[in-house]
N, C-alpha and C positions, 0 to 999 in steps of 0.2 A: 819474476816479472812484477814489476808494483804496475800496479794497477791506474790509469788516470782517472779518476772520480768526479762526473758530472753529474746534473740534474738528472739526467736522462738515466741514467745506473740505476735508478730507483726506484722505475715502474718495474724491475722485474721481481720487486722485493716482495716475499709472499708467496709467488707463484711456483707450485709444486707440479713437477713432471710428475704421471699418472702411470708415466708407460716409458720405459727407453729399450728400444731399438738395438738388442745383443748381435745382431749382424754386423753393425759398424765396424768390431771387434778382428782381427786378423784372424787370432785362433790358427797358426801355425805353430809347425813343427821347425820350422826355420831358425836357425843360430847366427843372426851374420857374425861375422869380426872385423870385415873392412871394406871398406868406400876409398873408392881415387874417385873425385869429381872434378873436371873439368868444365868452365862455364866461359862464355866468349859472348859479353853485351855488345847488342847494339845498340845506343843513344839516339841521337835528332840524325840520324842521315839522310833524311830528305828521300828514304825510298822506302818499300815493302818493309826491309828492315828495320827501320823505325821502332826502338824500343823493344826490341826481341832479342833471344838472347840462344847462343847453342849451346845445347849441353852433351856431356857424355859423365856416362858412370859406370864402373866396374865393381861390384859388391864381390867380396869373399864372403862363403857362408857353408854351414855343414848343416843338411836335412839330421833330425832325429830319428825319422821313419823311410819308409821306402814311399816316395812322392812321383805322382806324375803331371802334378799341377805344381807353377808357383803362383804363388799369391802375394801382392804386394799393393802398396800405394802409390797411386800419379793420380795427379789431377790439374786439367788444363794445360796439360805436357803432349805434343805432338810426335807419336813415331807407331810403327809399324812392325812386324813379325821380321822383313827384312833389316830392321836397325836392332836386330836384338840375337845374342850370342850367347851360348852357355857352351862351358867347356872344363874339362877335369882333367890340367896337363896338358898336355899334346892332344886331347881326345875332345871333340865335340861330341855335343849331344843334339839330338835332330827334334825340335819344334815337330806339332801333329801337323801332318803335313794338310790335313782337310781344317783343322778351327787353331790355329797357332797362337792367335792372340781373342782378348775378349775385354770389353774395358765395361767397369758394371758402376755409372758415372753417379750414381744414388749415395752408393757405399764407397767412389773415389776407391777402388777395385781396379787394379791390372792383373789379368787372368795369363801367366805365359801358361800355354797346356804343352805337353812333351808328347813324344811319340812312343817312349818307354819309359818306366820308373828309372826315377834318380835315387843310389842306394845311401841309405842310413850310415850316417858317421863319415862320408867322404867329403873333402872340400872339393867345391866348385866356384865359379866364375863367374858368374849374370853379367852383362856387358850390354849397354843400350845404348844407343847416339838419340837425340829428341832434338825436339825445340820448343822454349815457352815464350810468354809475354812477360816483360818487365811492366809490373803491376802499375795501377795509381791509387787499388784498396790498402798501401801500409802493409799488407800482406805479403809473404814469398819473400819474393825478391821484387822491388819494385823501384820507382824513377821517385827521384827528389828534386828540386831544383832551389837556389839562391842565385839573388843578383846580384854582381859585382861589376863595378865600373858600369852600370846599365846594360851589361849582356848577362843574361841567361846563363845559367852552369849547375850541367843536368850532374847527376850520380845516383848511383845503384847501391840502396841497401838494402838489408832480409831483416823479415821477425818471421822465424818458424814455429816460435811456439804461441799454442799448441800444436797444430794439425797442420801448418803451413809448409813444412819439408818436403810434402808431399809435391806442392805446385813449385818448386826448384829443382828436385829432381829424383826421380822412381824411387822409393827405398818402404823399409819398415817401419812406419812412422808411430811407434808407442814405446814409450820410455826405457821400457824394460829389455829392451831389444836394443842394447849399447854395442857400438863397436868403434873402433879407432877410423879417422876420416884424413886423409889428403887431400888438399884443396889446391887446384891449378887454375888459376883466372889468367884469363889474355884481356887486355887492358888497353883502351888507347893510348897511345904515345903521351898524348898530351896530355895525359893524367900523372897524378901523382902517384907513387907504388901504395899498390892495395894493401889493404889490412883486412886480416883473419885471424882466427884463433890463436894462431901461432904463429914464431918467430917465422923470416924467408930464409929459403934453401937455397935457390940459383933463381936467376931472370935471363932469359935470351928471347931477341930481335927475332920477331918472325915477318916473313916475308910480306905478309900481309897487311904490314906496318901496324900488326899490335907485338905487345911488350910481353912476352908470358913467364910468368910469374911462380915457379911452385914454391910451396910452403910443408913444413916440417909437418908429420906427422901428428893428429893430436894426442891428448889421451884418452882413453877409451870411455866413449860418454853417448848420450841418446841424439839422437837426429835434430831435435830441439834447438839443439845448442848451436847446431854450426850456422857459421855467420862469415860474413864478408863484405866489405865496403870497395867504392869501386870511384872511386872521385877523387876533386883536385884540393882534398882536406889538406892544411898541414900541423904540426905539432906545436900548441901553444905553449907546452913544456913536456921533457921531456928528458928522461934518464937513464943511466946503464951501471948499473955496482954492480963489477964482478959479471956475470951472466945472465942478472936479475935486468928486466927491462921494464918502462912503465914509463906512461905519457899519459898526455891529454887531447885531443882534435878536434877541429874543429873546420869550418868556413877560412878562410885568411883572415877577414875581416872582425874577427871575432876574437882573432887568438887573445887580446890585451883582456878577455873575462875570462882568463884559464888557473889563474893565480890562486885561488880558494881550493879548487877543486884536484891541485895537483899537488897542494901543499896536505889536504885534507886527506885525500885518498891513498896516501901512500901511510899514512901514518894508522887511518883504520883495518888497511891489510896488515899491517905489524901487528898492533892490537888482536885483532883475530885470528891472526897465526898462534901467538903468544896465548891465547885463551883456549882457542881449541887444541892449545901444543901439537899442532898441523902444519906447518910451512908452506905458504901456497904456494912460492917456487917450487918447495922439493916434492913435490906431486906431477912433475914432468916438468923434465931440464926444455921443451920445445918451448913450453908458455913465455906468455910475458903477460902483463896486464895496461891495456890499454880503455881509456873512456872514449867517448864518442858522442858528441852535442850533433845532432840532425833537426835540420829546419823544419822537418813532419815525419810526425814516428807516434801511433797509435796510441800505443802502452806510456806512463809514464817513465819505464825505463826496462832494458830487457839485460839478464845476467849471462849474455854467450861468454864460455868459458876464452877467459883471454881478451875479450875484446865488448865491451859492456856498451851497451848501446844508448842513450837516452833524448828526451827531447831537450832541446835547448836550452830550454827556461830553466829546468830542472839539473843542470850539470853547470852552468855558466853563471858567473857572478860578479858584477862590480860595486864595490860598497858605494861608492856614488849617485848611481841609476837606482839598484834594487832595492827593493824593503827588505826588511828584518823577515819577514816571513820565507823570501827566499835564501837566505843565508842557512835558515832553519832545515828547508826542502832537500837544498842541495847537500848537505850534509847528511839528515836521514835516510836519502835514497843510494847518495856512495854505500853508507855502509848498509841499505837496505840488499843490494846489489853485488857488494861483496861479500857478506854471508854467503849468496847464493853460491861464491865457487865452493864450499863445502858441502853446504846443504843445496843441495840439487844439482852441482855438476859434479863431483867427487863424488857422492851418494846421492840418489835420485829418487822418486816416490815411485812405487814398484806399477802404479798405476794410478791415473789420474780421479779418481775418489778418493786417494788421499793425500791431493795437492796440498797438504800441511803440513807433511815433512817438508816440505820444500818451501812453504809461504809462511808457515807459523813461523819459523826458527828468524825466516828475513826478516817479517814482522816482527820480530820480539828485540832482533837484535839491530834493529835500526833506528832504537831509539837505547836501548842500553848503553849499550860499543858508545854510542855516541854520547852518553851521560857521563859515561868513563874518559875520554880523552877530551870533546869539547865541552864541559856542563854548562857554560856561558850562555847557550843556546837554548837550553829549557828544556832539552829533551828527555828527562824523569820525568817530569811531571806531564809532557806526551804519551807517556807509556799509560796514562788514566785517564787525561780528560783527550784524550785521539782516541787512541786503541778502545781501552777499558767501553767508555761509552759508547763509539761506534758500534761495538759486538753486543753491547745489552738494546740496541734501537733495534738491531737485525736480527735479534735472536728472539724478542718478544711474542712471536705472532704463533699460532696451531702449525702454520705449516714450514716452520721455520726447518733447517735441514740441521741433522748431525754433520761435525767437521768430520767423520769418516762418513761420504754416501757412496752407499755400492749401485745408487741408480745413473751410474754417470757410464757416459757407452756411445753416443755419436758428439761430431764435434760442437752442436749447440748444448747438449748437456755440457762438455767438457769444459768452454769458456762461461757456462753460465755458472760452475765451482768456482771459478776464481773470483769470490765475493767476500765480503765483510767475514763470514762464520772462517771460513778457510784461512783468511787475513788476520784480522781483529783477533775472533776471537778464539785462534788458534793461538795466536801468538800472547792472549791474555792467561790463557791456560798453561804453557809455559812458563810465564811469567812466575804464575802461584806454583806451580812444582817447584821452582827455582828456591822461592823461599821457604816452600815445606821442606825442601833437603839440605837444603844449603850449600854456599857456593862450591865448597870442593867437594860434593858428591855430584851437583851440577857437573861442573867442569871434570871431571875424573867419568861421568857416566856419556859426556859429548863426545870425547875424543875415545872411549870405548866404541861408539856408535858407529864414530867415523873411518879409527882404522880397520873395524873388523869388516867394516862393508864398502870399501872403499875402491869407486871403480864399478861398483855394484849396485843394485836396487835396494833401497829399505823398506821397511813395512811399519808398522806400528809397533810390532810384539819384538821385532829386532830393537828400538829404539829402549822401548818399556826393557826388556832384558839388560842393555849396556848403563841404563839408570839404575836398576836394581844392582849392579855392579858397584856402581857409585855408593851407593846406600847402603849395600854390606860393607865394601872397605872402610867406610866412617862411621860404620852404625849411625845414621841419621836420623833413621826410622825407629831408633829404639824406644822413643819418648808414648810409640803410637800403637802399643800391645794389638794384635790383628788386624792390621793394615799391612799393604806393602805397595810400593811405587804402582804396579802394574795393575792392581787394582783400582788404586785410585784417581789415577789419571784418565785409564782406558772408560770407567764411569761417565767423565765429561767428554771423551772425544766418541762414544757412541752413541750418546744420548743428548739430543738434544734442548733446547731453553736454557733457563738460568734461575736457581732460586732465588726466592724473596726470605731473610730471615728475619719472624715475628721475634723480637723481645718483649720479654714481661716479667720485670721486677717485680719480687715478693718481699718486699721488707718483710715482714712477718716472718718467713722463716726461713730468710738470711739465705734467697737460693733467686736465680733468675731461670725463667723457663721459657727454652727457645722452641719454636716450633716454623717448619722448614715446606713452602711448596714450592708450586714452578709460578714463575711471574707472568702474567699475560696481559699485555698493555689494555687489550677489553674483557670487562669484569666479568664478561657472559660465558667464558671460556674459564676450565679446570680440568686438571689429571691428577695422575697419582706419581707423577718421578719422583725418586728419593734421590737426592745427589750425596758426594763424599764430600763435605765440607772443611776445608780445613779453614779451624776458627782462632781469630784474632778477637783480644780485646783488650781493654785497659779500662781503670776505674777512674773515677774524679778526684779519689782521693790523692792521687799518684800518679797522676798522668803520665807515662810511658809509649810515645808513640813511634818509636826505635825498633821496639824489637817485634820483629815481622815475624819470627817465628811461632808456627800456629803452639794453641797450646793443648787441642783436642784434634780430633777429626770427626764430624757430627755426620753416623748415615742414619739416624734414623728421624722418621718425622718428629718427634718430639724428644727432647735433652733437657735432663734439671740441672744446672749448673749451683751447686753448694760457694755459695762466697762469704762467709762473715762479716766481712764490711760491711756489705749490705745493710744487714741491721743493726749492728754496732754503730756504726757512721754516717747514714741514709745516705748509703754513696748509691751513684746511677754510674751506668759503663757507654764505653762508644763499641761499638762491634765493628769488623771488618780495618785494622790500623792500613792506614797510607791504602786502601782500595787494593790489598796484593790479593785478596781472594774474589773470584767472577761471583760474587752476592751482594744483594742490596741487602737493606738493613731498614726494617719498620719497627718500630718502639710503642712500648703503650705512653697513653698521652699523660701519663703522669712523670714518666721520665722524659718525654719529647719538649716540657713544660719546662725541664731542668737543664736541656740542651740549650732552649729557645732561650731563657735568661743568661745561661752561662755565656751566649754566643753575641746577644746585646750589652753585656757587661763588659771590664774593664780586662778582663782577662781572657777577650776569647780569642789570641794569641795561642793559647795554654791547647787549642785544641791541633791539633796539623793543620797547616790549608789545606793538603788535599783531601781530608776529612772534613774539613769546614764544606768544599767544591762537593762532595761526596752526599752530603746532606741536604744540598740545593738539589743534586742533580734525581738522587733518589728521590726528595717530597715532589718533583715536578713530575716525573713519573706514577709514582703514587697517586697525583691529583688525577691524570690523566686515563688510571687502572681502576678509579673509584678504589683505592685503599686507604685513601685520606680526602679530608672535607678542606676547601680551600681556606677557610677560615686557619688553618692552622699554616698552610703553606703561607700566605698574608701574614702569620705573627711570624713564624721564623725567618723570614724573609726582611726583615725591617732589621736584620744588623749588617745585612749589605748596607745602611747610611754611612758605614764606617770604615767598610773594609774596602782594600787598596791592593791586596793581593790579584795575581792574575789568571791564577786558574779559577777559582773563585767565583769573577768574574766570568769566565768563560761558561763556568755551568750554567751562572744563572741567564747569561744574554743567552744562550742556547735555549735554557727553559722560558725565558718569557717571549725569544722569537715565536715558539712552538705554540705557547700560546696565546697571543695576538695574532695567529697564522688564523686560530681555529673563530678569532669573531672578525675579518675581514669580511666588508660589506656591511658590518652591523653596529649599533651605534654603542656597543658595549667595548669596540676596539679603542673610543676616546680614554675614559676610564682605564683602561690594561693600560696606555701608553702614558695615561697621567702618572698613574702609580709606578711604573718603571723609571718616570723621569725623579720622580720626589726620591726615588732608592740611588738615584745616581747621581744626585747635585755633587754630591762631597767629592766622588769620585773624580768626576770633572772636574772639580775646581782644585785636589788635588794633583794630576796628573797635568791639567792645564792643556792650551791648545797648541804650545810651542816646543818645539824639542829644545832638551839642556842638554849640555854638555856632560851634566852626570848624571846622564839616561843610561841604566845598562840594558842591555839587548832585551831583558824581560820589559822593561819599563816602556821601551818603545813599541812591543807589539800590544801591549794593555792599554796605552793609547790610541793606538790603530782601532784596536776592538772596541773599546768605548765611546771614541768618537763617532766612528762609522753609526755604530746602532745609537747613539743619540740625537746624531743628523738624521736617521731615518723617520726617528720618531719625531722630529720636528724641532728639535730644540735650539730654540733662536742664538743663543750664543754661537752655538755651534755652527748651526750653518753662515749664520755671518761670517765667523773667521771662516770657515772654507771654502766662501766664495769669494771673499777678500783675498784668500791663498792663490786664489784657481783665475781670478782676475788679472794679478799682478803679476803672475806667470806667462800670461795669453799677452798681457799690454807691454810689458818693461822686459820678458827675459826673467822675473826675479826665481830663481832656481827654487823647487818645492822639494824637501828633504822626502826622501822617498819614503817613511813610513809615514807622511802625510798626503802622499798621493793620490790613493784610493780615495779616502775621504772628501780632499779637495776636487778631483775630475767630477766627482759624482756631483757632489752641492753645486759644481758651475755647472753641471748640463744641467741638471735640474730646477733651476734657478735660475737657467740662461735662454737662448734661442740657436737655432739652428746653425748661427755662425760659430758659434763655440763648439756643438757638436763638430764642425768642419776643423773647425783648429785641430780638436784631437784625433781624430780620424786621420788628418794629413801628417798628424807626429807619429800614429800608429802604422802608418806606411814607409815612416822614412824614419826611423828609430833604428839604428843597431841592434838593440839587446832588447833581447828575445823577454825578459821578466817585464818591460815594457809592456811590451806586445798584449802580454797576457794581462796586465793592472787594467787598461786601457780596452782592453775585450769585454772584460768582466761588467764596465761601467758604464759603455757608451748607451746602453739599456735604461740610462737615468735619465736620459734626455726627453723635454715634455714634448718639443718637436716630433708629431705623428708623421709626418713626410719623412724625417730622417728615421724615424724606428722603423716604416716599409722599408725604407732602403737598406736598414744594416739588417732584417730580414732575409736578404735575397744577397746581403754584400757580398757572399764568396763567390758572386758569380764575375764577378769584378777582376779583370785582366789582371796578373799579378797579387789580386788579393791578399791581405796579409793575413785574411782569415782562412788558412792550410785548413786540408782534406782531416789533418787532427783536431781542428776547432770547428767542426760543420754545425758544433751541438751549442759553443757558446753564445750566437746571436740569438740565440731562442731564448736561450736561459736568463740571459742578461735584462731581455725585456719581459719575461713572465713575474721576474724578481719584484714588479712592481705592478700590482696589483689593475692598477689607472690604467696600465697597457693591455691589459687580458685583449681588450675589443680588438685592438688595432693586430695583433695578434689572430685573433678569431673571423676578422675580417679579411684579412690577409691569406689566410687559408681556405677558408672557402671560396672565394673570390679564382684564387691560382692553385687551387688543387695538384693540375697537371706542371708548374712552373716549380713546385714544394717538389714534388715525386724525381723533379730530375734532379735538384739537390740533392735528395736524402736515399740509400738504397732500400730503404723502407722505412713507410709510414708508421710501422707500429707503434715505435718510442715515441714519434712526433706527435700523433694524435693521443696518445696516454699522458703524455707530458704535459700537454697543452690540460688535457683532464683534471691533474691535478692541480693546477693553478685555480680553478674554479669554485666560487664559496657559496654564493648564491641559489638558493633555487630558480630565480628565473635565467642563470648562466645555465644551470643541470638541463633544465627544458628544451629550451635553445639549442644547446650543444648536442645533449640526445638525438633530438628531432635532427638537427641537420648530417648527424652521424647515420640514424639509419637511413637517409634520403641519400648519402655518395658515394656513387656507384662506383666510382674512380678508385675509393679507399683500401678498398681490399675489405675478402671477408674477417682475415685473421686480425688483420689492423683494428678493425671496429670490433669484434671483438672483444680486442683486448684493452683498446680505449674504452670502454664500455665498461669492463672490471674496476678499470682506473677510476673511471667515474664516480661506479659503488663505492669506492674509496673515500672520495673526495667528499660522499654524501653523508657519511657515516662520520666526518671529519664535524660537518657542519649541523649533524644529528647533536654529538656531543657536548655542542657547543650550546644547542636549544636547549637540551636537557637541563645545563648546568647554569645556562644564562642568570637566574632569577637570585641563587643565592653567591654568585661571585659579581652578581651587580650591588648586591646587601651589604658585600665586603668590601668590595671599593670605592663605594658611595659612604662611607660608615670614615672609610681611610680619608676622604675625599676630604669631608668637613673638618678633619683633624688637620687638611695641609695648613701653613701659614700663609700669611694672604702674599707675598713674594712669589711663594711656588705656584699658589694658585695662577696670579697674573701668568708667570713664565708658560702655564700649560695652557694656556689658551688660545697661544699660536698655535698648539697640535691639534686641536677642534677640526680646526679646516680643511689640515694636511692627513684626519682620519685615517682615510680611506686610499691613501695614494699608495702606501709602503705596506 
């Protein structure tokens, strides 16, 4: 499942369960093997039925013990002792005839008790008839709707996983408990034939005037998986070689954005057949693989075996409409998603604490696969500045979790694993096996993994085992005398952080010595982890930044490294090539002196970009860990005048959004935003504000990103052209290349008045495509119009709304982005407390969120005081808005601390600008405080 990643993800960041709840857990003796489900929606019928749905289920299963209880999972499922049957054969068995059933609704517990033991080793029959709700939480099974011709057109889709199988219908809801599923849906007529996991078997007319429908057999896989759609979708493309089947779905109205995605996806299932030498056909003749675009779907995308779910924006593409960033998405998440039929439906993670068999490999391989067949797209060098960095922001803090946690056990632990550590930087850890083995012990140790456990659970020590396979058949590991795969991997996935590796060049006697802790973004905080480092590096003399192959593996905290150049050639080294290992890299300042020059000189080509990106991203961190004085990140920093590259880029707007984030409110933000503009003249005037015709796809989203954050920060050019852009769009029609979109919506609300807010708004309602939707979500947040930001506030409350039960979180976000909004914001919520609560199913995120936007001590005071005075809030909610708080205090702590000498350093830079640059930043004076 990829994950969708808003503002809101990230008050949970940090917070460590103390205690999880081992009762969640089944803890049977239970085996099933098979499920016939039968499910019959009801839609808008205008009575009781209204959106309910009947079910029935028949589970095969063999007890390992002699049992007089079963135990199982429903929840929100309607039936009784009388809808429920067990039988062995011809032979029933009799429910207690005084407590038959028991439903223990905490633990989502259905208790059948028996009236005599059921014996060990026999197959039996469980049979229940129910009834549930067709949900509107995204949840189960739940109602969708899109407009067509101006009516309404409801359907019925499921996300089960995690924990959601349960509220579709009774079974054993935890991974490891696989069994083969039949799925029979009765369908209104006037729908189109449903889609499930698997190919159709027969359809006949029932009298009832539904269609019923059964479907082939699946293969034998966790409850998670199963899925089914129930609407008037049809196939925007769509194919059949041989037996093999494979499409795309959609809305009708949609189908003409199916073209990318059907052309894309077929081609990354070859690929990962071909790599995992696996055939996902020939892992059951039943399957087929089908995608699936849904108007509102929770998750950015879910991997049901056969039938892959996603939201709109994320599966659908027209190079017309969308930007370059969505061309990038929809690609990623195909193949993040088609991984999945391997890793996690073929082999599954034997239990959800180690959702990283299952999330790392997607992660890892939904930007590789995709480097391999589309590279055009960027995605290598997503694999460092996405992943890489995503996993060192989340993995920084004391209470950061290990990618294996055994504290995972009810279903809020369960979805609160499916986080960055499990994602990122599971799949960053991957990543660096991959090049300490090399590909063909990689690839020789996957399809070990995968046929021997196939159909099966994995675990860790199964995976580590089928790698160590790899790595005997090619001796990989020979270079690395007392290491072995299983050691050194299992070191990072049960131990959490990230090293920091000290260099320190010893000319003298021709040797560098590394010394290795855990990184922790506050300097107040230290431990003692050792990690298994596998070390890159390359000298100046000979710059080598190819070969990824480590050339040590460092466990202990300090290594003397013997180089002779060294002192022959006063050569200096780079550590960590192209970021393939999860370690940062700090340098003594006589070599960081030798970077700094080599990187403002004529040759700082000579270094990688994504080591050039690499040393932005680590000094920005550094500054932020108190392991460097800014003064130094300020010199290294001054050969961004020159560079054009676009990951590069990418670290540094990242590092200097983060901090400019930390003096909002203060008048040290002029200054950070002067200095960012002076490092980005060239860039700008390089890249320019118009797309060319020989833009390749990197070149336009480095413009997207550069633009964006030099309109934020004020910069007159900029916003001119793109409210000139955003103008001529609104007045004439004049069509805006979509990776100048973002850019241009935002400089005209921002720039503009509330009629221009309405323009876009009324395109955000009546736009086809769905990547629209989402550019135009994102921005409408920029509008100075405070009438219009209450309203987009409260807009999903709006008949039709284009802001779906999946965007509840973007009109928050949109307007926190901008600092100037905090109030109207803060005003708003206090004001309608009770009017927020029926929006959101809890305040928790809302009032943490709002937290952290906060810079101010007189916002802290404010905000505090009216938190503990609302009674409405909930105790948990302020609570936890309250931790936020700490956060956000500590954010603006660091920022006093360090105020006095990174005002010395950009006051110092200041009088060095030329008087040009001076004038140009004196328009960001005014607009300080707004961004």
């Amino acid at each position: 499942m990829l994950r969708q990643i808003v503002l809101l993800a990230f008050i949970c960041a940090g917070i460590k369960s103390v205690y999880s709840d081992t009762n969640y857990r089944l803890n049977t003796t239970i085996v099933p093997s098979a499920y016939t489900i039968t499910i019959t929606p009801y839609f808008d019928t205008g009575d009781n039925r209204a959106f309910t749905f009947d079910g029935e289920v028949a589970i095969t299963f063999v007890p390992r013990s002699n049992i007089n209880k079963i135990k199982l999972h429903s929840e929100d499922l309607t039936f009784s002792a009388s809808n429920i049957s067990l039988t062995n054969g011809a032979n029933t068995v009799t429910l207690h005839t005084e407590n038959p059933l028991e439903f223990e609704d905490k633990y989502t517990f259905a208790h059948i008790n028996l009236q005599n033991e059921i014996t060990s080793g026999v197959e039996y029959v469980l049979k229940i008839t129910y009834q549930g709700p067709i949900r509107s939480d995204l949840n189960g099974f739940y109602k969708n709707y899109y407009i067509e011709n101006g009516v309404k057109k409801w359907l019925g889709a499921t996300q089960m996983e995690p924990t959601h199988a349960r509220k579709v219908f009774p079974c054993f809801d935890e991974p490891e408990l696989k069994a083969v599923f039949t799925l029979i849906i009765d369908r209104p007529q006037n729908y189109k034939p449903t889609l499930t996991n698997t190919k159709l078997q027969s359809t006949a007319a029932l009298s009832n005037g539904f269609i019923r429908e059964t479907f082939y057999p699946t293969p034998k896989m966790s409850t998670y998986l199963v899925a089914f759609l129930v609407s008037e979708f049809e196939a925007g493309a769509s194919i059949t070689v041989g037996t093999n089947e494979f499409g795309v779905y959609s809305r009708p109205d949609a189908k003409n954005q199916s073209e990318y995605a059907f052309d894309f996806g077929q081609r990354v299932v070859k690929a990962l057949s071909e790599f995992y030498r696996i055939d996902y056909y020939s892992t059951s003749s039943n399957l087929k693989l089908d995608h699936i675009a849904l108007p509102d779907f929770r998750a950015g995308a879910m991997e049901n075996w056969g039938l892959i779910k996603y939201r709109e924006a994320l599966l659908l593409y027209l190079t017309e409409e969308s930007t370059p960033y969505f061309k990038y998405r929809v690609a990623q998440i195909i193949a993040h998603e088609t991984t999945h039929m391997w890793f996690g439906n073929l082999v599954t993670c034997h239990w959800w604490s180690n959702t990283w068999l299952n999330e790392g490999f997607a992660n890892y391989f939904q930007d590789y696969i995709t480097s391999l067949i589309e590279p055009e797209v960027g995605s290598k060098d997503m694999l460092v500045i996405g992943s890489v960095y995503s996993a060192y922001d989340a993995d920084s803090t004391p209470d950061s979790a290990a990618i294996t946690n055994n504290n995972v056990n009810s279903p809020a632990d369960i979805s609160g694993h499916f986080g960055t550590i499990t994602y990122q930087k599971a799949g960053s850890v991957i990543r660096m096996m991959h090049h300490l083995i090399g590909d063909e012990a990689f690839k020789f140790g996957l399809n070990a993994y995968l046929t021997a456990n196939k159909f099966e659970s994995g675990t860790p020590d199964k995976l580590y085992s089928a790698l160590a396979q790899g790595v005997s058949n090619f001796n990989s590991m020979s270079n690395y005398s007392g290491f072995d795969i299983t050691s050194v991997m299992s070191s990072w996935i049960t131990q959490s952080g990230q090293p920091i590796l000290n260099v320190e060049v010893n000319h003298a006697d021709s040797s560098i010595i590394l010394t290795q802790k855990r990184f922790y973004i506050d300097s107040s905080h230290s431990s003692d982890e050792i990690y298994k480092i596998p070390i890159t590096y390359t000298l100046d003399t000979d710059f080598n930044f190819e070969n990824t192959k480590p050339a040590f593996i460092m466990d202990s905290k300090t290594y003397v490294l013997p180089i002779q150049e060294i002192k022959d050639n006063h050569s200096w080294p780079i550590f960590n090539i192209q970021e393939t290992g999860f370690y940062r890299v700090n340098y003594d300042s006589h070599t960081w002196s030798h970077i700094s020059e080599h990187l403002k000189g004529s040759k700082r080509e000579e270094i990688h970009y994504i080591n050039r990106a690499k040393i932005v991203n680590d000094l920005f961190a550094f500054l932020f860990a108190d392991e460097v004085q800014f003064e130094l990140l300020n010199d290294v920093l001054h050969f961004l005048e020159n560079e054009t590259e676009y990951a590069v880029w990418n670290a540094a707007i990242r590092g200097l959004n983060k901090l400019r984030n930390h003096y909002i409110g203060s008048d040290t933000l002029a200054l950070v935003d002067e200095f960012a503009l002076h490092l980005m003249d060239n860039i700008i005037n390089h890249l320019g504000y118009e797309v060319k015709t020989t833009d390749d796809f990197v070149t336009l989203r480095n413009r997207m990103q550069v633009l964006e954050f030099a309109c934020k920060l004020g910069h007159q050019g900029c916003l001119d052209n793109a409210r000139a852009i955003f103008q001529d769009f609104k007045n004439n029609g004049k069509w805006i290349h979509p990776s100048l979109r973002p850019v241009a919506y935002c400089a005209g609300l921002r720039l503009g008045n509330g009629d221009d807010y309405d323009f876009l708004w009324d395109r955000m309602t009546k736009t086809n495509v769905a990547n629209e939707v989402w550019i135009i979500g994102e921005v409408l947040g920029c509008t100075s119009d405070e009438t219009k930001l209450n309203s987009y506030l409260v807009s999903m409350l709006v008949e039709n709304s284009p802001i779906k039960t999946q965007d509840l979180t973007v009109p928050l976000s949109s307007v926190l982005s901008n600092y100037s909004h905090v109030h109207v914001v803060l005003e708003g919520l206090q004001a309608n407390v009770s009017l927020w609560k029926s929006i959101y199913t809890s305040l928790d995120s809302v009032l943490s969120t709002v937290a952290s936007a906060l810079h101010t001590q007189e916002d802290f005071n404010k905000y505090d005081a009216w938190l503990s005075s609302c009674s409405e809030c909930g105790e948990q909610a302020v609570t936890t808005a309250k931790a936020a708080l700490n956060k956000a205090k500590a954010v603006t702590t660091w920022a006093d601390n360090h105020r006095s000498y990174i005002w010395s350093s950009l006051r110092s830079d200041a009088r060095k600008l030329s008087a040009p640059i001076t004038v140009l930043v004196l328009s960001v004076i005014a607009l300080t405080n707004i961004f």
